[in-house]
Biopython code that builds the backbone (N, CA, C, O; Angstrom):
import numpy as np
from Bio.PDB.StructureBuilder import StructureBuilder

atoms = [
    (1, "UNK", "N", (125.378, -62.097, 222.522)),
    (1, "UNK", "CA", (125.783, -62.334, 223.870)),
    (1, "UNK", "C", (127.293, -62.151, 223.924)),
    (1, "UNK", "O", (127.998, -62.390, 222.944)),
    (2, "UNK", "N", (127.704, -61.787, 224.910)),
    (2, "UNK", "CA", (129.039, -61.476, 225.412)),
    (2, "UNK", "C", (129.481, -62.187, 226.318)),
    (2, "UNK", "O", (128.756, -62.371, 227.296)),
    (3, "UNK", "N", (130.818, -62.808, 226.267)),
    (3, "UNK", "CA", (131.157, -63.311, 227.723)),
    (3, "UNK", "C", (132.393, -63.078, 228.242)),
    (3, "UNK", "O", (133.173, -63.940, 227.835)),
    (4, "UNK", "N", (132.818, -62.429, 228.834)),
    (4, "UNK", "CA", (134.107, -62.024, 229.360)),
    (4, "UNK", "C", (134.992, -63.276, 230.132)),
    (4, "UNK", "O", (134.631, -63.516, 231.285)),
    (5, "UNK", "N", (135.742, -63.816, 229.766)),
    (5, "UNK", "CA", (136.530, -64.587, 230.223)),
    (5, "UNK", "C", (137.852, -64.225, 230.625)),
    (5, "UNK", "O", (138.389, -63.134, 230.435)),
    (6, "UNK", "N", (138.487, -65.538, 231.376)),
    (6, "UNK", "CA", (140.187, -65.129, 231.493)),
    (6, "UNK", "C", (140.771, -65.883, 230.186)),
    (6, "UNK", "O", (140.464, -66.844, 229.480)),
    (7, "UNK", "N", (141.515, -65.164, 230.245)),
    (7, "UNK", "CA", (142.449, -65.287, 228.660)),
    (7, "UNK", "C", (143.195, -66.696, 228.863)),
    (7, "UNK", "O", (144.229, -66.894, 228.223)),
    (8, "UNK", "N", (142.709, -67.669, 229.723)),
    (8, "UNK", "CA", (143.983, -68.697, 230.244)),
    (8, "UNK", "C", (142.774, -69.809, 229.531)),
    (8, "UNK", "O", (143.162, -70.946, 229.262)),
    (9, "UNK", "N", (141.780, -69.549, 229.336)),
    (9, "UNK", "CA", (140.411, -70.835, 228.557)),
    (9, "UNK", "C", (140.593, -70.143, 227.026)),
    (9, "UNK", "O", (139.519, -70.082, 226.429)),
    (10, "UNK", "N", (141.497, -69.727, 226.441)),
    (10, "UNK", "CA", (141.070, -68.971, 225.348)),
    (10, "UNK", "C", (141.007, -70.670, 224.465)),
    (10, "UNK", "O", (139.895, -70.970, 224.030)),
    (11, "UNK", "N", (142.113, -71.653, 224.245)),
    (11, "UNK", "CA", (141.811, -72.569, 223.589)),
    (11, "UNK", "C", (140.975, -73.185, 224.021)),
    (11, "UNK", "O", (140.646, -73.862, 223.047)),
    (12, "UNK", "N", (140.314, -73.482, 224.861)),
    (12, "UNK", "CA", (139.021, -74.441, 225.346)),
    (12, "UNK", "C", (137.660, -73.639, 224.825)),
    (12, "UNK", "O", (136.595, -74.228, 224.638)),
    (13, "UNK", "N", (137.875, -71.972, 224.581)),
    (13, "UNK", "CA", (136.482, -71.567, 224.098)),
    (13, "UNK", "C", (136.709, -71.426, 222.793)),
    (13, "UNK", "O", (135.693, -71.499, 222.102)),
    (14, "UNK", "N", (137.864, -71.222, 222.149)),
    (14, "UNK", "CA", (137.811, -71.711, 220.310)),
    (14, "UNK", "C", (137.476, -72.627, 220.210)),
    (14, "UNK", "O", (136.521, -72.711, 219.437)),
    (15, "UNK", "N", (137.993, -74.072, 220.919)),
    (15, "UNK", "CA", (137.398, -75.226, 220.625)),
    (15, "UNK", "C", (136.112, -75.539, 220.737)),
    (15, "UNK", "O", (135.662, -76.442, 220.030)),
    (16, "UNK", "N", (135.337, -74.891, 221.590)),
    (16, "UNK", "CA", (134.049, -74.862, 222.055)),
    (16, "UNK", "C", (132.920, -74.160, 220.953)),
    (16, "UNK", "O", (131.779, -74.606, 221.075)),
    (17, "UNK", "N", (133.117, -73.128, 219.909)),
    (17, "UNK", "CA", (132.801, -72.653, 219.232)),
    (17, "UNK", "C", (133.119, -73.103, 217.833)),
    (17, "UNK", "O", (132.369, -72.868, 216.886)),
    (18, "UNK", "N", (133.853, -73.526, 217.766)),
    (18, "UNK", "CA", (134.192, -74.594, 216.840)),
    (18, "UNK", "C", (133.276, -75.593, 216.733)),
    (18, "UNK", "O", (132.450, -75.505, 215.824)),
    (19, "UNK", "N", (133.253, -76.380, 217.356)),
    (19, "UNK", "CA", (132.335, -77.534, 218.149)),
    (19, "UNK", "C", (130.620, -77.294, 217.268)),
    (19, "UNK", "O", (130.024, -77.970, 216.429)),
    (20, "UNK", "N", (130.254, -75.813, 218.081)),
    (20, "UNK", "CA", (129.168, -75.530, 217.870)),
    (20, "UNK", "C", (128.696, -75.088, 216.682)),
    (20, "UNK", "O", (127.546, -75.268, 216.282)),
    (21, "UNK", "N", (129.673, -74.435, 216.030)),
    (21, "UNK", "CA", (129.466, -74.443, 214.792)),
    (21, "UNK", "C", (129.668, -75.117, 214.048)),
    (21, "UNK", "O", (129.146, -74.681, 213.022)),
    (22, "UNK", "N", (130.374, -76.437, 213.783)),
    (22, "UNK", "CA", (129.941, -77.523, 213.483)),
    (22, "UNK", "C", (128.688, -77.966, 213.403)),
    (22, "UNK", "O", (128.089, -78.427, 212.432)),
    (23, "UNK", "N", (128.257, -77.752, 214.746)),
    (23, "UNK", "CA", (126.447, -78.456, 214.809)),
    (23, "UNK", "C", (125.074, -77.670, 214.235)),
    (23, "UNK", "O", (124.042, -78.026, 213.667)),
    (24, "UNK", "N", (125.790, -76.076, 214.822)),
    (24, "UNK", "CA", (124.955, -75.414, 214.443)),
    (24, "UNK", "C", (125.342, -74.228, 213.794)),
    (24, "UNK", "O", (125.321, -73.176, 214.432)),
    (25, "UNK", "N", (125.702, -74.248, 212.586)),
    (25, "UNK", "CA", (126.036, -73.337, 211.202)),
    (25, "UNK", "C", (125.521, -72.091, 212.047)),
    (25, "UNK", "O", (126.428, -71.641, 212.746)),
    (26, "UNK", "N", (124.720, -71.639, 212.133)),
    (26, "UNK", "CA", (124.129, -70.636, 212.314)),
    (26, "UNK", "C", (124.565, -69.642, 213.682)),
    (26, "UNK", "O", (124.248, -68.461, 213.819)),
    (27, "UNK", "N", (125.164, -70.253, 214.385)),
    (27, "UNK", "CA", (125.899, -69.615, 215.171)),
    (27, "UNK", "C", (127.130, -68.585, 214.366)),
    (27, "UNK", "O", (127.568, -68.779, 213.232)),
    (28, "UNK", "N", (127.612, -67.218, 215.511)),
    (28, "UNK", "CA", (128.904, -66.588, 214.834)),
    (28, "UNK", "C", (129.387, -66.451, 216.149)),
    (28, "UNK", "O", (128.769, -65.911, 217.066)),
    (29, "UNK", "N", (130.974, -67.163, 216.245)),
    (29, "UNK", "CA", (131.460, -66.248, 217.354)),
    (29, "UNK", "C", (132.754, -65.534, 216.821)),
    (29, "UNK", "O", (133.586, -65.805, 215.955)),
    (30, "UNK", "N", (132.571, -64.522, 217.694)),
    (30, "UNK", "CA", (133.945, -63.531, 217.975)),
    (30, "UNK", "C", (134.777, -62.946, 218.862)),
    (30, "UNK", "O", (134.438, -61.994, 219.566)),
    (31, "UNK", "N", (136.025, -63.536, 218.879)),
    (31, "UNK", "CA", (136.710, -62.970, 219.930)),
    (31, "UNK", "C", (137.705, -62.100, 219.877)),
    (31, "UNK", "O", (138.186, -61.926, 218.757)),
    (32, "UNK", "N", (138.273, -61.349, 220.988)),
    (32, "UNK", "CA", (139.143, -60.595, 220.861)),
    (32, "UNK", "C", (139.845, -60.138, 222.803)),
    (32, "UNK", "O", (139.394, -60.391, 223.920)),
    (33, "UNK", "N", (140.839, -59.547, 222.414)),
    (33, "UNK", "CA", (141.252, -59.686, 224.016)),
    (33, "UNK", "C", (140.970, -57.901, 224.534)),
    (33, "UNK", "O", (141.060, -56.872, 223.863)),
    (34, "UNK", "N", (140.653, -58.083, 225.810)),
    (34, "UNK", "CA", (140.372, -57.093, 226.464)),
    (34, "UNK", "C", (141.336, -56.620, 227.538)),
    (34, "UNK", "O", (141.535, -57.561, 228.307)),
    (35, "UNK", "N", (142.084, -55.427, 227.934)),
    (35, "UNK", "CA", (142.745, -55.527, 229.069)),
    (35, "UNK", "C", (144.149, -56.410, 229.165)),
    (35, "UNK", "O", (144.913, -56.723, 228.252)),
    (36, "UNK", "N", (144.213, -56.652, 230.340)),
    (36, "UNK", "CA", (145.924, -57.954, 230.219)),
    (36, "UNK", "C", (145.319, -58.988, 230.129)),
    (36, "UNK", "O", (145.601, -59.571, 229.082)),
    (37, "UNK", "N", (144.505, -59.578, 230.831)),
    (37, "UNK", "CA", (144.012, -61.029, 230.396)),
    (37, "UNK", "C", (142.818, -61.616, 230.296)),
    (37, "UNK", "O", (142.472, -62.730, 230.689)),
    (38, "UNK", "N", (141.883, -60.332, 229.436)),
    (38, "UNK", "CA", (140.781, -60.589, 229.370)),
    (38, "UNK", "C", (140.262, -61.370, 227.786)),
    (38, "UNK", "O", (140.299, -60.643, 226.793)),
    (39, "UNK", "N", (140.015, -62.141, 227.696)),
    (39, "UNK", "CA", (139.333, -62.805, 226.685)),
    (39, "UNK", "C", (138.065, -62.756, 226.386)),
    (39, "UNK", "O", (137.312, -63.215, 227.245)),
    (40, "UNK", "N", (137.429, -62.197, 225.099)),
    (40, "UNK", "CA", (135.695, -61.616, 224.909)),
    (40, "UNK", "C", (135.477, -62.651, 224.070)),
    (40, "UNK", "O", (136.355, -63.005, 223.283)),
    (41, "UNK", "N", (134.299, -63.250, 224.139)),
    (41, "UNK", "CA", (133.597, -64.095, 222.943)),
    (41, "UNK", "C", (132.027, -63.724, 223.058)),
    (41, "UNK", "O", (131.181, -63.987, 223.912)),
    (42, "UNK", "N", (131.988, -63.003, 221.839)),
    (42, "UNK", "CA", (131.031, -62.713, 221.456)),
    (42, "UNK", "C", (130.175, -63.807, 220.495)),
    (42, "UNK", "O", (130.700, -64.342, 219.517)),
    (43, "UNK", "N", (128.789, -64.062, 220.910)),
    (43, "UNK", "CA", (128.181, -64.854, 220.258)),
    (43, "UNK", "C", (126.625, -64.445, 219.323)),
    (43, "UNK", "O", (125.700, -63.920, 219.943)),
    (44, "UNK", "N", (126.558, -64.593, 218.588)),
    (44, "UNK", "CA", (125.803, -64.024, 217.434)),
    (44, "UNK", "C", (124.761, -65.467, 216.809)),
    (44, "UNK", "O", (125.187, -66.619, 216.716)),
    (45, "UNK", "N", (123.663, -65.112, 216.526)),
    (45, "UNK", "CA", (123.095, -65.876, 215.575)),
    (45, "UNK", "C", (121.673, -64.711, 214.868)),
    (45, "UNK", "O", (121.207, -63.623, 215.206)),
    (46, "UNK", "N", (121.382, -65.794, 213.658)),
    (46, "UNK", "CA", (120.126, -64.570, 213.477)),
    (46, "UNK", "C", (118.859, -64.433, 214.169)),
    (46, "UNK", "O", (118.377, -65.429, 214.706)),
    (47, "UNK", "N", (118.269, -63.325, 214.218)),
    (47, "UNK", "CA", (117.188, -63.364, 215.049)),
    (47, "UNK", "C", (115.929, -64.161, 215.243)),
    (47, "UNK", "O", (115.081, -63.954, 216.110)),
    (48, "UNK", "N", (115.912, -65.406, 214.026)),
    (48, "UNK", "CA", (114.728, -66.407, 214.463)),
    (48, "UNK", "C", (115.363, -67.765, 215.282)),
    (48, "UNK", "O", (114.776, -68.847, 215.317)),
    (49, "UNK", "N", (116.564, -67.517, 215.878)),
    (49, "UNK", "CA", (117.696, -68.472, 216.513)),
    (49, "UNK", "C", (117.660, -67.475, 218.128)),
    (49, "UNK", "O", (118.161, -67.984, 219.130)),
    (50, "UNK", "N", (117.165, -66.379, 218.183)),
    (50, "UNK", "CA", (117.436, -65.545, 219.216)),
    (50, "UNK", "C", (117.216, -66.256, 220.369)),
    (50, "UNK", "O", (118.003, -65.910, 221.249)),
    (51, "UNK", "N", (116.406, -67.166, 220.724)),
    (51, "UNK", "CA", (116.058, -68.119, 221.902)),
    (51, "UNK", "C", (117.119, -68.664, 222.149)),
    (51, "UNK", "O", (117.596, -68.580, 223.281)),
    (52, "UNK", "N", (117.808, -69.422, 221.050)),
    (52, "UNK", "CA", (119.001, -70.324, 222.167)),
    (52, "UNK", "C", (119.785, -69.712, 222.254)),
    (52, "UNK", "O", (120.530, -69.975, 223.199)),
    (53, "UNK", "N", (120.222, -68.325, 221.236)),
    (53, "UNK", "CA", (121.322, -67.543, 222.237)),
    (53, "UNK", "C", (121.031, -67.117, 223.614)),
    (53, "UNK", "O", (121.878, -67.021, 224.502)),
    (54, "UNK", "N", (119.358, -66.787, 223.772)),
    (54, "UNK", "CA", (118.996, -66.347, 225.104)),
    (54, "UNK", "C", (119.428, -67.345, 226.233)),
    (54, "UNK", "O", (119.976, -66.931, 227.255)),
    (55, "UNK", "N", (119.154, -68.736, 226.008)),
    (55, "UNK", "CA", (119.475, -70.033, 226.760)),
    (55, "UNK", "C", (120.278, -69.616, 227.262)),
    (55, "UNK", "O", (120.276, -69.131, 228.393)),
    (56, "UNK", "N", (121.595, -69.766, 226.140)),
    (56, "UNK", "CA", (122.681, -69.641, 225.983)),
    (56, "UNK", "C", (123.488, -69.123, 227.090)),
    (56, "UNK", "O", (124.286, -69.786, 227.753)),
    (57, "UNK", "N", (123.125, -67.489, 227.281)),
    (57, "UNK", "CA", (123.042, -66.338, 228.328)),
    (57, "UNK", "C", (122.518, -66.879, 229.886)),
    (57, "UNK", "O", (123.048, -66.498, 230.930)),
    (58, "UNK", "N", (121.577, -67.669, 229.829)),
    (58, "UNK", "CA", (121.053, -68.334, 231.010)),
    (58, "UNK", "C", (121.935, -69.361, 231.407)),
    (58, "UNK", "O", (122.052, -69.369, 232.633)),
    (59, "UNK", "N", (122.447, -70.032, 230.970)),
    (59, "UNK", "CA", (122.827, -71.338, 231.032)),
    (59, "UNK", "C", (124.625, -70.761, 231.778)),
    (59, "UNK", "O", (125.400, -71.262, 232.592)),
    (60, "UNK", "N", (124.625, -69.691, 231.074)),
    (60, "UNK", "CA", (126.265, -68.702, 231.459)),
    (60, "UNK", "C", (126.104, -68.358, 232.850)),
    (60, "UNK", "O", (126.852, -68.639, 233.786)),
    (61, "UNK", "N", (124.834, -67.598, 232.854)),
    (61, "UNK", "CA", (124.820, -66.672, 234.036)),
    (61, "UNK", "C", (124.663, -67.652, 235.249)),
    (61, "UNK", "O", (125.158, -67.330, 236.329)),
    (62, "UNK", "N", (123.963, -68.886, 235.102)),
    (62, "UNK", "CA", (123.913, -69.590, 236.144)),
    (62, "UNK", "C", (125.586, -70.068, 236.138)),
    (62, "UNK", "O", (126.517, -69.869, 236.918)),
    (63, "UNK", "N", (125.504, -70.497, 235.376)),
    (63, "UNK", "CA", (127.536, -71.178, 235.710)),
    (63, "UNK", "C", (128.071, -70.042, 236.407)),
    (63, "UNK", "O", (128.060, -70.024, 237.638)),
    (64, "UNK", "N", (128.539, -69.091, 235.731)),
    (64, "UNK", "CA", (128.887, -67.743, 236.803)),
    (64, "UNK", "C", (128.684, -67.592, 237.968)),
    (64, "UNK", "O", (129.516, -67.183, 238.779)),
    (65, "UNK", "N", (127.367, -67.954, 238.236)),
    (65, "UNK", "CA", (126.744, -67.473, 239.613)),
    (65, "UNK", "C", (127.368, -68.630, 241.179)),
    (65, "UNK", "O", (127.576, -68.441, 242.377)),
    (66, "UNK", "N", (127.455, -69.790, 240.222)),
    (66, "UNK", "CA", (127.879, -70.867, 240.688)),
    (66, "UNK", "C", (129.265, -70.806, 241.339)),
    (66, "UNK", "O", (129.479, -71.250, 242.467)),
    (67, "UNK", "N", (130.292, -70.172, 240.484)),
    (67, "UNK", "CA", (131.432, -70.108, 240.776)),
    (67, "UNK", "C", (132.115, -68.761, 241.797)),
    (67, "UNK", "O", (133.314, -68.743, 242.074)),
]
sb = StructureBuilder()
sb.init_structure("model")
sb.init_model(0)
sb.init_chain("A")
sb.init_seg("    ")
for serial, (resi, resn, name, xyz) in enumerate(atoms, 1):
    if name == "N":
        sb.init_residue(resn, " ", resi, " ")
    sb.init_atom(name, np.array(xyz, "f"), 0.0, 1.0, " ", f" {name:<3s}", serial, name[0])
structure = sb.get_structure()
């Protein structure tokens, strides 16, 4: 999963991935910047974990949709 952010949450989504990988090893994220102030976090796990990344994606797209 991918999530394009503004580069102004970049410490609130390290911390956030941090967090989660703490709980759940099995998570990978990766980020990198896009553009002037685009922030990417890419989120990874292996494919018998593929469901809660799917959540994951759901749980985004509704927040998104929200805002």
């Amino acid at each position: 999963m991918r999530l394009v952010l503004d580069g102004a949450v970049e410490e609130q989504a390290r911390e956030l991935a941090q967090r989660e990988t703490g709980c759940c090893s099995f998570f990978t994220f990766t980020f990198w910047h896009e553009g002037n102030d685009a922030l990417v976090m890419e989120v990874a796990a292996p494919s018998e974990h593929a469901a809660v990344v799917e959540a994951m994606a759901g749980h985004a797209e509704t927040a998104g949709s929200a805002s």
